[in-house]
Chimera marker file (.cmm) of the C-alpha trace (Angstrom):
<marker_set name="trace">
<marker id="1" x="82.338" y="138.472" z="80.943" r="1" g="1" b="0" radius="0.5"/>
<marker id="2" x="82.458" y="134.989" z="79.432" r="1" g="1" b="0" radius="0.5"/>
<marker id="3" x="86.008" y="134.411" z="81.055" r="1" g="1" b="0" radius="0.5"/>
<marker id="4" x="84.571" y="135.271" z="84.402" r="1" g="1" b="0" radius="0.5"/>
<marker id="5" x="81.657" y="132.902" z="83.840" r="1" g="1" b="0" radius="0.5"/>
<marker id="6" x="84.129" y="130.148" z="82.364" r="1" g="1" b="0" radius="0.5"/>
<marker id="7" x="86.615" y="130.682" z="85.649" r="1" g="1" b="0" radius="0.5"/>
<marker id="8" x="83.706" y="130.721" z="88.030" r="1" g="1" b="0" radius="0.5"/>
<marker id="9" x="82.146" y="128.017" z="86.667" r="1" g="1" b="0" radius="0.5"/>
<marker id="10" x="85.469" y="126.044" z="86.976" r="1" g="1" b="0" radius="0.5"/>
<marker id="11" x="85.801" y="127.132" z="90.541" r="1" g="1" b="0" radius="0.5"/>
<marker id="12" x="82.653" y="125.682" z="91.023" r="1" g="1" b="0" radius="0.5"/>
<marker id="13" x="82.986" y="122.218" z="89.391" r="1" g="1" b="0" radius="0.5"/>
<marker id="14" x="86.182" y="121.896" z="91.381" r="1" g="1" b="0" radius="0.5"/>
<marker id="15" x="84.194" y="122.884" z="94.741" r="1" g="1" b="0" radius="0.5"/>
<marker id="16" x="81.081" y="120.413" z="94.167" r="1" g="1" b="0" radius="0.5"/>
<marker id="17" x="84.158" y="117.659" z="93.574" r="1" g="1" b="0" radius="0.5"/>
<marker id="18" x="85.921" y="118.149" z="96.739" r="1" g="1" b="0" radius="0.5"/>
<marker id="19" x="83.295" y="118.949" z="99.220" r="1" g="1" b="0" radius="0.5"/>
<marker id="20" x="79.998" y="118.211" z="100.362" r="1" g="1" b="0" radius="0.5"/>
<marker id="21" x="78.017" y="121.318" z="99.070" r="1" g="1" b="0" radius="0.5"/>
<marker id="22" x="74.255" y="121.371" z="100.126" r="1" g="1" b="0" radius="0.5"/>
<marker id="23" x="73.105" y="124.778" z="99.226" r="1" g="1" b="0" radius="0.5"/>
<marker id="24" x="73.367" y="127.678" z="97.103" r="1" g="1" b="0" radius="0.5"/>
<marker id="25" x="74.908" y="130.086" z="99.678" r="1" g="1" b="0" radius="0.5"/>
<marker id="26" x="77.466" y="127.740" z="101.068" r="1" g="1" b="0" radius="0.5"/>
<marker id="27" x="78.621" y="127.724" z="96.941" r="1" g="1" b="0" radius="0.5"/>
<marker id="28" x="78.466" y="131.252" z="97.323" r="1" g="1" b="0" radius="0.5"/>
<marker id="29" x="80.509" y="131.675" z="100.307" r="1" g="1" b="0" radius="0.5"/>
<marker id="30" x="83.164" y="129.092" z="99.468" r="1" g="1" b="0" radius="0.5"/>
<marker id="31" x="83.464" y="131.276" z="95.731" r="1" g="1" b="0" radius="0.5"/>
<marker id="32" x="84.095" y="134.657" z="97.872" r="1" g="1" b="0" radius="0.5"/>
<marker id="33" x="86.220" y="132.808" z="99.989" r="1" g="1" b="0" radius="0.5"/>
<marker id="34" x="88.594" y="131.865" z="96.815" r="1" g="1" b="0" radius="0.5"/>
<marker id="35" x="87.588" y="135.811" z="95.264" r="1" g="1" b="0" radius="0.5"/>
<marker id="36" x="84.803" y="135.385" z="93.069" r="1" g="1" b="0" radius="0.5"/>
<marker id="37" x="82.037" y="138.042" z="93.999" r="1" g="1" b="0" radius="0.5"/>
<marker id="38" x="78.732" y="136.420" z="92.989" r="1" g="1" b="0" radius="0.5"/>
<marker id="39" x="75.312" y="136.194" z="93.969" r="1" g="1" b="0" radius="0.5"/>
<marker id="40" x="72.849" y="133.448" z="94.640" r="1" g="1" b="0" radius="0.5"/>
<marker id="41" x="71.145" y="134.504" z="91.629" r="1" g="1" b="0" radius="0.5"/>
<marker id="42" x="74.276" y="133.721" z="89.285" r="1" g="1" b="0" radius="0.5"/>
<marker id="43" x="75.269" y="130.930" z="90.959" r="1" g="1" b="0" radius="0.5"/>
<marker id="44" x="71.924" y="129.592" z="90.651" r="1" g="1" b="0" radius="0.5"/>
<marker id="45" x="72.335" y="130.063" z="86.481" r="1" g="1" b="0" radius="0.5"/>
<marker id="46" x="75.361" y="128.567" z="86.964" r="1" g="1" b="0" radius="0.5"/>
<marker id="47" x="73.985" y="125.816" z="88.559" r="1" g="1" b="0" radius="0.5"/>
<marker id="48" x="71.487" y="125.298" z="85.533" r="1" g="1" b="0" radius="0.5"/>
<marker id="49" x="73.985" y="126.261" z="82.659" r="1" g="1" b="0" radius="0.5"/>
<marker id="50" x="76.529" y="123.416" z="83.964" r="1" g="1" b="0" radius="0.5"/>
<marker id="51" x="73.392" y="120.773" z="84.962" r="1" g="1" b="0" radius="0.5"/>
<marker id="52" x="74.147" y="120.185" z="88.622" r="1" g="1" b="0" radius="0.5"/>
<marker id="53" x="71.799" y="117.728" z="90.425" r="1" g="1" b="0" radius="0.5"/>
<marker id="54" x="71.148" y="117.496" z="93.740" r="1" g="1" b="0" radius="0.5"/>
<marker id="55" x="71.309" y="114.569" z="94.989" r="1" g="1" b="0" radius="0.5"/>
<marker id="56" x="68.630" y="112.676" z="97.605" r="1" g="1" b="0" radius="0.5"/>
<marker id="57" x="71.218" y="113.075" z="99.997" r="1" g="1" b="0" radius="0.5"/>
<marker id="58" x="71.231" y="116.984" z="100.143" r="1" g="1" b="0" radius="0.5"/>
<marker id="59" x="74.655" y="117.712" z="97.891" r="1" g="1" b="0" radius="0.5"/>
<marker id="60" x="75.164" y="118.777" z="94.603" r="1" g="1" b="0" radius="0.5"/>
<marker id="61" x="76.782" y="116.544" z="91.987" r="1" g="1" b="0" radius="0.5"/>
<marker id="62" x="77.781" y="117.528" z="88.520" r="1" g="1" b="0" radius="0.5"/>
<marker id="63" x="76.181" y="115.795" z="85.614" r="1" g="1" b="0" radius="0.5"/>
<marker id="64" x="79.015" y="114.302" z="84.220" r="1" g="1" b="0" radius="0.5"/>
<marker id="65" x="79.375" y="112.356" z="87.599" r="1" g="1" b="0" radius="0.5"/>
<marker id="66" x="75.905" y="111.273" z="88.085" r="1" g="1" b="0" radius="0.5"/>
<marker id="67" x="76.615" y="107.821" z="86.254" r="1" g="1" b="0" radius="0.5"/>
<marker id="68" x="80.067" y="107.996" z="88.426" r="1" g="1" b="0" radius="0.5"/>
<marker id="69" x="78.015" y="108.517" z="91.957" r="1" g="1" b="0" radius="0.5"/>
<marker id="70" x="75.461" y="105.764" z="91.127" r="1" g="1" b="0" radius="0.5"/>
<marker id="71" x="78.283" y="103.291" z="89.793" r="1" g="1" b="0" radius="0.5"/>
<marker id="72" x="80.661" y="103.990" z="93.689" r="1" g="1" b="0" radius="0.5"/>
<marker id="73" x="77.535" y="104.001" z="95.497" r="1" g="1" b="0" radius="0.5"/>
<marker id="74" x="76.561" y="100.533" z="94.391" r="1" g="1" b="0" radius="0.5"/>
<marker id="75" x="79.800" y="98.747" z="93.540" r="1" g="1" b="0" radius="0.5"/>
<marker id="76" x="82.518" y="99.989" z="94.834" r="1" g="1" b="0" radius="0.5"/>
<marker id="77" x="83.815" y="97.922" z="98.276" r="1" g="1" b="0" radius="0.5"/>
<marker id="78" x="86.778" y="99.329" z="99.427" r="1" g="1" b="0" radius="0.5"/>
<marker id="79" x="89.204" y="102.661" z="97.894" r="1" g="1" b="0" radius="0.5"/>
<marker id="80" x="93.355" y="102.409" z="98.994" r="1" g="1" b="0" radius="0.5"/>
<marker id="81" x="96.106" y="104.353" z="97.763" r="1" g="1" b="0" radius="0.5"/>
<marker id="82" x="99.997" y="104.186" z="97.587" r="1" g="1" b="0" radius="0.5"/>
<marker id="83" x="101.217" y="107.584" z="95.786" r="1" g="1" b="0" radius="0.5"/>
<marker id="84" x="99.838" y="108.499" z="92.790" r="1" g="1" b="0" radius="0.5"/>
<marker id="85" x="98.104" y="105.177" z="92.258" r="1" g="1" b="0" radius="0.5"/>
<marker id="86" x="94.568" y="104.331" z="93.618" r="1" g="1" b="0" radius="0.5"/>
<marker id="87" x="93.058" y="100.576" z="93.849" r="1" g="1" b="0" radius="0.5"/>
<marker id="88" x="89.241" y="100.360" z="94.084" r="1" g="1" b="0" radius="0.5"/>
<marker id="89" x="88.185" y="96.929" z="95.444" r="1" g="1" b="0" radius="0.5"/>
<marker id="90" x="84.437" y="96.492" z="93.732" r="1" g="1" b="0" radius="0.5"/>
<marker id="91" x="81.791" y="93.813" z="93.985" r="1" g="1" b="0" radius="0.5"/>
<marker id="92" x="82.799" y="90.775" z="91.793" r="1" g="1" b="0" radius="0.5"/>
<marker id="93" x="82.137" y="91.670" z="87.846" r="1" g="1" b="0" radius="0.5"/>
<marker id="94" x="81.481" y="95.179" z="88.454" r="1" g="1" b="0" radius="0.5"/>
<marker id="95" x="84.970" y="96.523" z="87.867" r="1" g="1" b="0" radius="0.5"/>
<marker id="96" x="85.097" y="97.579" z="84.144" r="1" g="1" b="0" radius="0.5"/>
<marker id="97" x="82.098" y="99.510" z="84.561" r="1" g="1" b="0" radius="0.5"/>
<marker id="98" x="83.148" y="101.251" z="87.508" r="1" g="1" b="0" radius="0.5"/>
<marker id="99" x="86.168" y="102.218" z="85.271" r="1" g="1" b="0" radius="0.5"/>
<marker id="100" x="84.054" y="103.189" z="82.179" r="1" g="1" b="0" radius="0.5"/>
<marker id="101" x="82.307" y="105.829" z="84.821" r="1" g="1" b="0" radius="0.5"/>
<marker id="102" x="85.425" y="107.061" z="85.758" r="1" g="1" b="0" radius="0.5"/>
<marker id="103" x="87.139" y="107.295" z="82.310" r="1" g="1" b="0" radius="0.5"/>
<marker id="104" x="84.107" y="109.149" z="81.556" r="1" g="1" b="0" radius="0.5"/>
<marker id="105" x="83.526" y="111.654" z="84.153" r="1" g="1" b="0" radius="0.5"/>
<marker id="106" x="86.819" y="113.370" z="82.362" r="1" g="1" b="0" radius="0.5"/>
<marker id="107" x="88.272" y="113.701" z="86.085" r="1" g="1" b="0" radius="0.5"/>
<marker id="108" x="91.304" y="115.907" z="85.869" r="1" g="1" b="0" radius="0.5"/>
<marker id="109" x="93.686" y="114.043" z="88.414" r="1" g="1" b="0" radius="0.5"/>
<marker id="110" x="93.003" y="110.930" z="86.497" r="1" g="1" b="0" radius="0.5"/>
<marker id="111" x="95.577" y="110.062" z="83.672" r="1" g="1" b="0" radius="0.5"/>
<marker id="112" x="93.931" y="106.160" z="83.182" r="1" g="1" b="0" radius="0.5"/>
<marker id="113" x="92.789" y="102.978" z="84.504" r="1" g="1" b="0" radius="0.5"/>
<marker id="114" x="93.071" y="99.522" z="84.295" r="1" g="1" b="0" radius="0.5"/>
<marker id="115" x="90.241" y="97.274" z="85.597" r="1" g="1" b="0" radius="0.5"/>
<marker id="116" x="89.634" y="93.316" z="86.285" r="1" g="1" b="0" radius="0.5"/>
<marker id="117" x="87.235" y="91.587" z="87.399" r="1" g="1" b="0" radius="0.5"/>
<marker id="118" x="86.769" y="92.902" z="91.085" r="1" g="1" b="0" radius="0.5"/>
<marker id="119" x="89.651" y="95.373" z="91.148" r="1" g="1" b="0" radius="0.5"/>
<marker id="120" x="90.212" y="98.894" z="89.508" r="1" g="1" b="0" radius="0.5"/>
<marker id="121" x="93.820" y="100.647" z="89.365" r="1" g="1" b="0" radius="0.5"/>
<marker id="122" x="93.411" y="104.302" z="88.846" r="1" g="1" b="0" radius="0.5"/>
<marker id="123" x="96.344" y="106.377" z="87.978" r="1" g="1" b="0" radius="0.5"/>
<marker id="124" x="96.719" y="109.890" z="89.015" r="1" g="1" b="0" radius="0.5"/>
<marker id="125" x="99.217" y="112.582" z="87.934" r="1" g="1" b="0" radius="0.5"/>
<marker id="126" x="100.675" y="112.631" z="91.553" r="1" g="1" b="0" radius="0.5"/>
<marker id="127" x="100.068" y="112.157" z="95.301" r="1" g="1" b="0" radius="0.5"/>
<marker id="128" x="98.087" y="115.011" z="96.265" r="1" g="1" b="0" radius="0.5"/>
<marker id="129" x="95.830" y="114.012" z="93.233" r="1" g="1" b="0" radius="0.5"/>
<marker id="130" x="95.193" y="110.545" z="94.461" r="1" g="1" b="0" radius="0.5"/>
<marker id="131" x="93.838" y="112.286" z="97.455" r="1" g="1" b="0" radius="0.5"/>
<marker id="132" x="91.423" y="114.059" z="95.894" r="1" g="1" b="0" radius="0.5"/>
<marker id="133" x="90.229" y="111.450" z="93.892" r="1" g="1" b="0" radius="0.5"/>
<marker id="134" x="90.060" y="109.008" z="96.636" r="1" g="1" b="0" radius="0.5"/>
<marker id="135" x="87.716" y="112.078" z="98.533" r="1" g="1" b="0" radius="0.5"/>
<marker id="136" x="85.933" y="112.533" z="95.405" r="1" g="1" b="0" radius="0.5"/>
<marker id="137" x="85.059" y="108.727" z="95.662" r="1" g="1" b="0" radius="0.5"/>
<marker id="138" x="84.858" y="108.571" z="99.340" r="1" g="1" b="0" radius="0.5"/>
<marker id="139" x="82.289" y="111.626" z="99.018" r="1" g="1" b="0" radius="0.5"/>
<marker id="140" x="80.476" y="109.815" z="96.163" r="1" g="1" b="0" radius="0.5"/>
<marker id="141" x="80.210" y="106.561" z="97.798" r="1" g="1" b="0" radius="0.5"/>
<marker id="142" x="78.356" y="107.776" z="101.208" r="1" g="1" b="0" radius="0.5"/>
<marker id="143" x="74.975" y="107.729" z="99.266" r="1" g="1" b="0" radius="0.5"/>
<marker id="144" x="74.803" y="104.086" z="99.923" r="1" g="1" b="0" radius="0.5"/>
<marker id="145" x="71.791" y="102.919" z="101.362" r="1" g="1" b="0" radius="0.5"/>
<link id1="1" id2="2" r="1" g="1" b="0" radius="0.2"/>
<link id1="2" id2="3" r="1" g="1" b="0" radius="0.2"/>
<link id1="3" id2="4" r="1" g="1" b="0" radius="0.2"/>
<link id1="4" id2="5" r="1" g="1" b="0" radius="0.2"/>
<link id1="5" id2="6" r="1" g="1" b="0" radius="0.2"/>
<link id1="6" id2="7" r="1" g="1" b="0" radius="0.2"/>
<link id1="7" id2="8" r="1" g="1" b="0" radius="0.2"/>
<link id1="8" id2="9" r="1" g="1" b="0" radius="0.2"/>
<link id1="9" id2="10" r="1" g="1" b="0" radius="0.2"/>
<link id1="10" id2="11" r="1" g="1" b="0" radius="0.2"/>
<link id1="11" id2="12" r="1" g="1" b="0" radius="0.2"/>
<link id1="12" id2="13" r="1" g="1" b="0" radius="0.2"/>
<link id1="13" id2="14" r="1" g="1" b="0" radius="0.2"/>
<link id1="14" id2="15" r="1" g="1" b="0" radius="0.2"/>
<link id1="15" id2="16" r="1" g="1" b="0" radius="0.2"/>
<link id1="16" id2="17" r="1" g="1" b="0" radius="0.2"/>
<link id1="17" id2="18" r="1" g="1" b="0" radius="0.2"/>
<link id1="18" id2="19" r="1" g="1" b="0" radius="0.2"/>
<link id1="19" id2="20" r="1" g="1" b="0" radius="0.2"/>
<link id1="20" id2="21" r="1" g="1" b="0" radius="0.2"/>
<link id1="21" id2="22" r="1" g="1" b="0" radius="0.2"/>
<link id1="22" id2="23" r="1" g="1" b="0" radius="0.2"/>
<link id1="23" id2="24" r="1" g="1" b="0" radius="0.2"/>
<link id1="24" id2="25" r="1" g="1" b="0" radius="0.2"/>
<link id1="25" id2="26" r="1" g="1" b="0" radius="0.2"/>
<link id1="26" id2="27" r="1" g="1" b="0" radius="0.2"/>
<link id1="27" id2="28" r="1" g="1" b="0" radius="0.2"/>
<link id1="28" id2="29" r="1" g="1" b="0" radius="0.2"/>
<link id1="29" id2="30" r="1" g="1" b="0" radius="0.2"/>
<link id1="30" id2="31" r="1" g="1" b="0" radius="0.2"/>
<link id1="31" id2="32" r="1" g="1" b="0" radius="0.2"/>
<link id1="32" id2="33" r="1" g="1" b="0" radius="0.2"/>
<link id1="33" id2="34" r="1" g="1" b="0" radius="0.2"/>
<link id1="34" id2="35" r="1" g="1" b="0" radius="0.2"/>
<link id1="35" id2="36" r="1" g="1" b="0" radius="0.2"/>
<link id1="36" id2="37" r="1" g="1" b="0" radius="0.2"/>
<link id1="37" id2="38" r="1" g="1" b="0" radius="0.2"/>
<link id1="38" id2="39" r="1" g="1" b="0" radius="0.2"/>
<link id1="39" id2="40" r="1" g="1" b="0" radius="0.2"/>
<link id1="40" id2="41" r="1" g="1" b="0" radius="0.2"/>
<link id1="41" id2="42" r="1" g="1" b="0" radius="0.2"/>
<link id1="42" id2="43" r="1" g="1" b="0" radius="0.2"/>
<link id1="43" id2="44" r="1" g="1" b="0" radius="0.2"/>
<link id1="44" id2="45" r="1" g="1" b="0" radius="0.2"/>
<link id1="45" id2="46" r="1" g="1" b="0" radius="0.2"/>
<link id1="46" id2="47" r="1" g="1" b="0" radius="0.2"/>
<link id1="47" id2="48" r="1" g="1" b="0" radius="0.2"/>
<link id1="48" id2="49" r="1" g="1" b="0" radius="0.2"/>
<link id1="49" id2="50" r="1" g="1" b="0" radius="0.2"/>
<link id1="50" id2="51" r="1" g="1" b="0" radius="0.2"/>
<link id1="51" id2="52" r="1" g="1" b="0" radius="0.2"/>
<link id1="52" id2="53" r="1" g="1" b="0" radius="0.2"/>
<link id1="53" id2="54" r="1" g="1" b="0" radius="0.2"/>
<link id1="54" id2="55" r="1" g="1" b="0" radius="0.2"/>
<link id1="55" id2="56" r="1" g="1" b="0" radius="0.2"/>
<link id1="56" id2="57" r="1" g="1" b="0" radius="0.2"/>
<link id1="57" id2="58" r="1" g="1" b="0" radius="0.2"/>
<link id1="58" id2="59" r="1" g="1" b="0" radius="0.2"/>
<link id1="59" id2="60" r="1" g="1" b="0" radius="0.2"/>
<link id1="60" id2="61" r="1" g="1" b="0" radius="0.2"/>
<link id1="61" id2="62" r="1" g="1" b="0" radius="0.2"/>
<link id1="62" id2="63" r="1" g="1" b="0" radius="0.2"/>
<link id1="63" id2="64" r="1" g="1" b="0" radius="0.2"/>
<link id1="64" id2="65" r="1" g="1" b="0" radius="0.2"/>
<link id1="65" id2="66" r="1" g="1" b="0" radius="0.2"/>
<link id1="66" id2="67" r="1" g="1" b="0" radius="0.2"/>
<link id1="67" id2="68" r="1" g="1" b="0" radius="0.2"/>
<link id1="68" id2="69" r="1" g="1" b="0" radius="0.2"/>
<link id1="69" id2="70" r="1" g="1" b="0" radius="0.2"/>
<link id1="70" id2="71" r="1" g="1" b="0" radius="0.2"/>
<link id1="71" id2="72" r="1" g="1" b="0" radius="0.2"/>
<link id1="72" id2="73" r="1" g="1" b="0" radius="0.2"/>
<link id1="73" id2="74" r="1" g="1" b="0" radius="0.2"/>
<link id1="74" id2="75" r="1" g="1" b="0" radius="0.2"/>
<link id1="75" id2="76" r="1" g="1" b="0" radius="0.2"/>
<link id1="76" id2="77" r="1" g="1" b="0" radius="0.2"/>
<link id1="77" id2="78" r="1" g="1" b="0" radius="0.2"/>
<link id1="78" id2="79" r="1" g="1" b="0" radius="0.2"/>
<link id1="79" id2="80" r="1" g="1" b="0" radius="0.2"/>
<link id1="80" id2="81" r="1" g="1" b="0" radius="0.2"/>
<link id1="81" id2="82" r="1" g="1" b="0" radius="0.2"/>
<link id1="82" id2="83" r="1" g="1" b="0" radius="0.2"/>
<link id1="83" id2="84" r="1" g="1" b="0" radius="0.2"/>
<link id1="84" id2="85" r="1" g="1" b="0" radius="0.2"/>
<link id1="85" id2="86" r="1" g="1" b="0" radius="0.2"/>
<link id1="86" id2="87" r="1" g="1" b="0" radius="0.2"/>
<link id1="87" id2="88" r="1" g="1" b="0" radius="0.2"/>
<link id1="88" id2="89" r="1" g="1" b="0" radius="0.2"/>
<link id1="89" id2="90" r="1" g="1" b="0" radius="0.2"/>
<link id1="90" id2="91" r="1" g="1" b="0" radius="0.2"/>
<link id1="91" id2="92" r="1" g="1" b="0" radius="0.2"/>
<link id1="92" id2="93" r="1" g="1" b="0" radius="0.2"/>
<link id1="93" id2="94" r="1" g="1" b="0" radius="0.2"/>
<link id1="94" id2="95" r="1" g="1" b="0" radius="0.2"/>
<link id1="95" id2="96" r="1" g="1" b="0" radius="0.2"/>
<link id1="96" id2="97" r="1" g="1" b="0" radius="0.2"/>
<link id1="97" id2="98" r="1" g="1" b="0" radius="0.2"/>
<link id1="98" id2="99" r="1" g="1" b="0" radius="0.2"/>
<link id1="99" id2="100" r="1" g="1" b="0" radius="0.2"/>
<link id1="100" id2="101" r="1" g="1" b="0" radius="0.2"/>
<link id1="101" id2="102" r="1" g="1" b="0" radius="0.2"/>
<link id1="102" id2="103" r="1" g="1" b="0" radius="0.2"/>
<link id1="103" id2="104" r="1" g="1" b="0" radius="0.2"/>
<link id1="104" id2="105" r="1" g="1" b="0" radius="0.2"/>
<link id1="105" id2="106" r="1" g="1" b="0" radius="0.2"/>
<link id1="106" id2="107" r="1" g="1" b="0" radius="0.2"/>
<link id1="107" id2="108" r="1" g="1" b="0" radius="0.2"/>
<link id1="108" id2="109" r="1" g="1" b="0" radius="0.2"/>
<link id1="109" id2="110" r="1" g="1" b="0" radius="0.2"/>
<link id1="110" id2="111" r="1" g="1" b="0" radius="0.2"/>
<link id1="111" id2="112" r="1" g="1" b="0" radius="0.2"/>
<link id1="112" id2="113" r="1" g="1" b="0" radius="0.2"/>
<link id1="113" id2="114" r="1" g="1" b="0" radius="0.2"/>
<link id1="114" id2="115" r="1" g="1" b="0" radius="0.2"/>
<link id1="115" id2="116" r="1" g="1" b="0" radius="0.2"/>
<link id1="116" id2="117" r="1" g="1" b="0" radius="0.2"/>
<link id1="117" id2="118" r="1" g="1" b="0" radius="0.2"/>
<link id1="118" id2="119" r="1" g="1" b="0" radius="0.2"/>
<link id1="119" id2="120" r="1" g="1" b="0" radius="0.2"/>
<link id1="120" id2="121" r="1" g="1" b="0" radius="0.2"/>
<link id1="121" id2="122" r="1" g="1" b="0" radius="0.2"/>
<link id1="122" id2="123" r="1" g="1" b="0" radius="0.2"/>
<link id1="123" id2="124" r="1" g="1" b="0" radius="0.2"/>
<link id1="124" id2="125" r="1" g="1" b="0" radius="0.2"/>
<link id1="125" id2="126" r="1" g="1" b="0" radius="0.2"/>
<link id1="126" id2="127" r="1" g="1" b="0" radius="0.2"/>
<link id1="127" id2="128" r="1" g="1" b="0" radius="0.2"/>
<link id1="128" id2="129" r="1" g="1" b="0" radius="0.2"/>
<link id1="129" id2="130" r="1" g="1" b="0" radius="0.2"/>
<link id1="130" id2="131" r="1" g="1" b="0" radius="0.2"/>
<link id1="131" id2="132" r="1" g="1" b="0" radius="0.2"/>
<link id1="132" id2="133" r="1" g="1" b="0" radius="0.2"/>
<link id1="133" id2="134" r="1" g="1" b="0" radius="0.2"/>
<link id1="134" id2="135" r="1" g="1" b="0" radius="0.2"/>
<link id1="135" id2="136" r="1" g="1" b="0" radius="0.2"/>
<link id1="136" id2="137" r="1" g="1" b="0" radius="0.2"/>
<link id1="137" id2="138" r="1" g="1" b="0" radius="0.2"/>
<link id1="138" id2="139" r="1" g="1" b="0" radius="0.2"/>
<link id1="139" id2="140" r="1" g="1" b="0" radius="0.2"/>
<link id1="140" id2="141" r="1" g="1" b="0" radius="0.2"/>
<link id1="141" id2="142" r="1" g="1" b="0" radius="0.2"/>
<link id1="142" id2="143" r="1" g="1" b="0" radius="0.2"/>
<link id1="143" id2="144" r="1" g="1" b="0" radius="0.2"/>
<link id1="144" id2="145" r="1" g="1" b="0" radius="0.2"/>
</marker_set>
């Protein structure tokens, strides 16, 4: 039972990271559609046990990438990649802390970063993972206002 709930609960942290998920039954439906059979009712204890937010915006964000979400949203200018590296263009000063919020959102594509003043170079284990990260932040920085 625990396993199930760990895997799931994976699943879902990996789903809220890559898309744009705005209710309970579209998590639902994208968990069946990977072969977890769940309900609304545990996904919605999931959603409490792992402390997802949702956002103004209408999507869910994990907790750990709250501070991530507001740090994009505000700062971050431009995202560009070349392979499995990723260069964040960020309003002057504002780099280290966008790369404190990602060192600490524990992403799993990322392996480190290296910031200056206005520009952050994230490495990723490989291509495909600088594309999710770069959708991750692309996803994260559409809350602007």
């Amino acid at each position: 039972m625990v396993k199930r709930r760990t895997n799931r609960q994976d699943a879902i942290r990996d789903i809220v990271r890559s898309k744009s998920i705005r209710t309970q039954r579209v998590l639902v439906d994208e968990l069946q559609a990977i072969g977890f059979n769940c309900t609304q009712a545990t996904i919605s204890r999931d959603i409490a046990d792992m402390g997802l937010r949702k956002l103004s915006e209408g999507f869910y964000v994990l907790a750990e990438d709250l501070h991530l979400q507001r740090m994009v949203s505000e700062f971050v200018v431009s995202v560009d990649g070349a392979d499995n590296l990723v260069v964040i263009k960020t309003q002057p000063g504002t780099a280290p802390g966008v790369a404190a919020a990602v060192d600490a959102a524990t992403l799993p594509e990322v392996k480190g970063s290296v910031a200056g003043n206005d520009t952050l170079l994230v490495i990723t284990r490989d291509s495909d993972a600088a594309t999710d990260f770069m959708g991750l932040i692309s996803k994260l920085g559409s809350t602007r206002a």
